[in-house]
C-alpha positions as CSV (number, residue, x, y, z in Angstrom):
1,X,5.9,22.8,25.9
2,X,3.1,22.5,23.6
3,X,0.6,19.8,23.6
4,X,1.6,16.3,21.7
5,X,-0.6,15.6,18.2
6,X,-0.6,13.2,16.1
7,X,0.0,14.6,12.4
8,X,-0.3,10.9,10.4
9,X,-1.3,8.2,12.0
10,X,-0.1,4.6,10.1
11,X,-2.6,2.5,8.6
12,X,-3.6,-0.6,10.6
13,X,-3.9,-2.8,7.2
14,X,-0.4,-4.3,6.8
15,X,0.6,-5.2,3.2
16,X,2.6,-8.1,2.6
17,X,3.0,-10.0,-0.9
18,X,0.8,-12.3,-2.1
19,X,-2.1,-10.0,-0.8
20,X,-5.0,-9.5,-2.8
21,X,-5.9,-5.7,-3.1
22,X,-8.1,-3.1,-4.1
23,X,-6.2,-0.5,-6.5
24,X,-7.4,2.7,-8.2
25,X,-6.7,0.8,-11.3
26,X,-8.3,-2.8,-10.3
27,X,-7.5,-5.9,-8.4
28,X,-4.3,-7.3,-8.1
29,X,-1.7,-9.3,-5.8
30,X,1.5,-7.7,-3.8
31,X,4.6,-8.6,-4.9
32,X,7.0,-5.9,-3.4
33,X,6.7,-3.5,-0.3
34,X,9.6,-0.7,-0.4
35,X,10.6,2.8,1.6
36,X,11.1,5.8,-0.5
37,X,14.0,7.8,0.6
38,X,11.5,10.3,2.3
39,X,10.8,7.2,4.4
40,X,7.0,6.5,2.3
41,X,6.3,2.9,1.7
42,X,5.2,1.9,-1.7
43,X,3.7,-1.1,-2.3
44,X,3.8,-2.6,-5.8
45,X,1.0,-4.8,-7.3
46,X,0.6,-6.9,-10.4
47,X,-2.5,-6.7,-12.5
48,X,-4.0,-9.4,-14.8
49,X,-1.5,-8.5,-17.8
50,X,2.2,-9.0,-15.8
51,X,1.8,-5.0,-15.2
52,X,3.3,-3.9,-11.8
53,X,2.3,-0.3,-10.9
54,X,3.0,1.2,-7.1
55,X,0.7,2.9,-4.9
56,X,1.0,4.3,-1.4
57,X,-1.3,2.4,1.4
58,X,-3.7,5.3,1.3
59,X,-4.7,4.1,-2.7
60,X,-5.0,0.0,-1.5
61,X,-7.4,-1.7,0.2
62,X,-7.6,-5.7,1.1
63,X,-9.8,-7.4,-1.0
64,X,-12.0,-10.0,0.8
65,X,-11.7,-13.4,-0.1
């Protein structure tokens, strides 16, 4: 039997709404967290005009108050 490795690890972060993130596009709040039926968790955030775009965890960060 081969040797066990790990080949993605989960983020520690944990995304819930009302967080205030980091995105690729800007700052924003969560306001949904789904899976993706190949079991990917999206997380949706809503920018300064009403705009909700989703990321994966990888493209969000905390944002420190």
């Amino acid at each position: 039997m081969p040797d066990a490795r790990i080949i993605w690890r989960m983020s520690n972060t944990i995304f819930t709404p009302g967080a205030d993130v980091f995105t690729t596009r800007g700052r924003g709040e969560v306001v949904d967290v789904r899976a993706t039926p190949s079991g990917t968790f999206v997380i949706g955030v809503e920018d300064d005009n009403g705009e909700v775009n989703y990321f994966t965890e990888k493209a969000l960060r905390l944002a420190q108050s």
